[in-house]
Each structure stands twice: as C-alpha cells, then as structure tokens.
N, C-alpha and C positions, 0 to 999 in steps of 0.2 A: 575600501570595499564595504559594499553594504552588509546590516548583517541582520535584512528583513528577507528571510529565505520564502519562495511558493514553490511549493510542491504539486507537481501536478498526476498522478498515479491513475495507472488501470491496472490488471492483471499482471501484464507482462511487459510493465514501463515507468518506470517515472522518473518525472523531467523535473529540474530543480532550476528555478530560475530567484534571482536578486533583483531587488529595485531599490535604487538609489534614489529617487524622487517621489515620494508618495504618491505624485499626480504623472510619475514616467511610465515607460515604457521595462517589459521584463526583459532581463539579459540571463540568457541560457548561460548556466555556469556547469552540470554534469549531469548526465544521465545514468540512470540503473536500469541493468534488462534483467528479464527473467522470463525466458521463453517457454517453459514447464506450463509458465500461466496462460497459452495459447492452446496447451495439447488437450486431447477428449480424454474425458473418464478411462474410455477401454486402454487410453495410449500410457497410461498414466498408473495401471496396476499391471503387475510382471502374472497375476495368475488367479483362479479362481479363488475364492475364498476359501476357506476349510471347511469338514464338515464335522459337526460330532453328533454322538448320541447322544437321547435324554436317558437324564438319573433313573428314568423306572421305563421298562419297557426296550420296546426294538428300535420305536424310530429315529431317525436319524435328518435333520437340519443345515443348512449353510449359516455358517458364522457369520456377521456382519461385522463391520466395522464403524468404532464411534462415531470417525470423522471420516467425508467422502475424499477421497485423492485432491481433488480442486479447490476443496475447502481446505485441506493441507497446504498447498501452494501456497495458497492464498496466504496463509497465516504465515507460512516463511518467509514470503517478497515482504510484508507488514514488518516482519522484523526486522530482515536487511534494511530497509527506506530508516527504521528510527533507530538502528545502530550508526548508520550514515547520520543521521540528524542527531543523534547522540553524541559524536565524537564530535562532529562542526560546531555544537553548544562547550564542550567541555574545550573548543580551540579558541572558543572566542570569537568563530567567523560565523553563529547565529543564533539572535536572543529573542527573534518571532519570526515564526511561521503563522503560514496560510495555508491549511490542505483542501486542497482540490482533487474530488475525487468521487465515485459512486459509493450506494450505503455501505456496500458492506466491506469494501477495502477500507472505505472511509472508521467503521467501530474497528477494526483490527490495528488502523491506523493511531485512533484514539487511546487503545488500549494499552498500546506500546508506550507512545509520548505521552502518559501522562503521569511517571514517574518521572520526569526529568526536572528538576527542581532548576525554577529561574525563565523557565521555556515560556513565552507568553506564545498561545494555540489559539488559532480559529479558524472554522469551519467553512467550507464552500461544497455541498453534496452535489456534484455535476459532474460527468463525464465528459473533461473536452483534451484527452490526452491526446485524439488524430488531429488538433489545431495547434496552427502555426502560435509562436508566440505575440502575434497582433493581433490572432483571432481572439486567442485567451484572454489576454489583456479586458478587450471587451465584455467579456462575462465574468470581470470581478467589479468587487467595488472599487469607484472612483479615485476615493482615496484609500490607498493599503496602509 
C-alpha cells in the first residue's frame, strides 16, 4: 500500500485518498465527516451571550466571545483530520502528504501537522472536496 497520503478537506469533509504511481490515479481509502461544519452561527450557539456590568458605573454590555462557534469547528475537524494522519504516520501506512484544501482549514491544517516529526507536508490551497476523485486528480500536480 502506498504511503503517499492526499487529503482532500472542507468544513464538514475530508476525503483521504493514496497513490501508488506518482503519475496514477488517487484511490479513496477513508473519509472523515463532521457536519457541525455545515451548521449556521445561530445553530451552533445554545444561547445569548452573557451580560455584565462595568467596574465603575451602571452600564451594562454583552460579553463576546474570543473564538466565533465556526471558527471552533473548524479548529476541531483540523484536529481530528491530523490525529487521523498522526496515528497513520506513527503506523507506518503515511510518510507524505498533500493537503488540499481552502486557506483557512488549510493554516489549522498546517498547525496541527507540523509537529509530527518525519511527515514530509505539502500544500495545494483549493477547494475541490464536491469533486469526484478524476476531477481532483486534475487539479494536482502531475507528478505527486
């Protein structure tokens, strides 16, 4: 089996294909879902924010929060995809990757795998996770 992994990711997907041929064709080997990365901001918070008062005076504010709910998501499907690609490196069955993927799953992506010592990484920032695996094929380089 090969153990040139591409990863193909969006929000609430990603598709993990092997090639065995530098110049073949990918073969879907597992997918991750994670449907949270579909849902809207309002579906995604259980309630209004809180409110408090300022140190001097009456009035009173809505608390915000650092990170927005989808930007949460986000960072957790990033960490499931390179705990997945973490454990496949530590089994022996992948010693490069190729992520494919848009910017910003793409730096969470980055942030994740780049403690994994031994992983050779490289990048493809594109969006083609509703494409078949012949589509994909297409919008990588020639040779992986």
């Amino acid at each position: 089996m090969s153990k040139h992994w591409v990863v193909v990711a969006d929000q609430s997907k990603a598709r993990i294909f092997t090639v065995d041929d530098p110049h073949g064709p990918l073969l879907e080997v597992d997918e991750l879902q994670h449907p949270e990365g579909r849902e809207h901001e309002r579906d995604l918070t259980s309630d209004l924010p809180g409110r408090a008062f300022d140190s001097k005076g009456h009035a009173r504010h809505a608390m915000g929060t650092s990170v927005e709910p989808s930007q949460q998501e986000a960072i957790r499907f990033a960490k499931q995809i390179a705990d997945h690609v973490h454990a496949a490196h530590n089994d022996g069955r992948c010693d490069r990757l190729l992520l494919v993927s848009g910017p910003t799953l793409l730096g969470l992506l980055r942030d994740n795998l780049m403690s994994i010592p031994g992983l050779q990484v490289s990048e493809l920032e594109k969006n083609l996770g509703q494409y078949d695996a012949l589509e994909i094929r297409k919008h990588l380089p020639a040779r992986l």
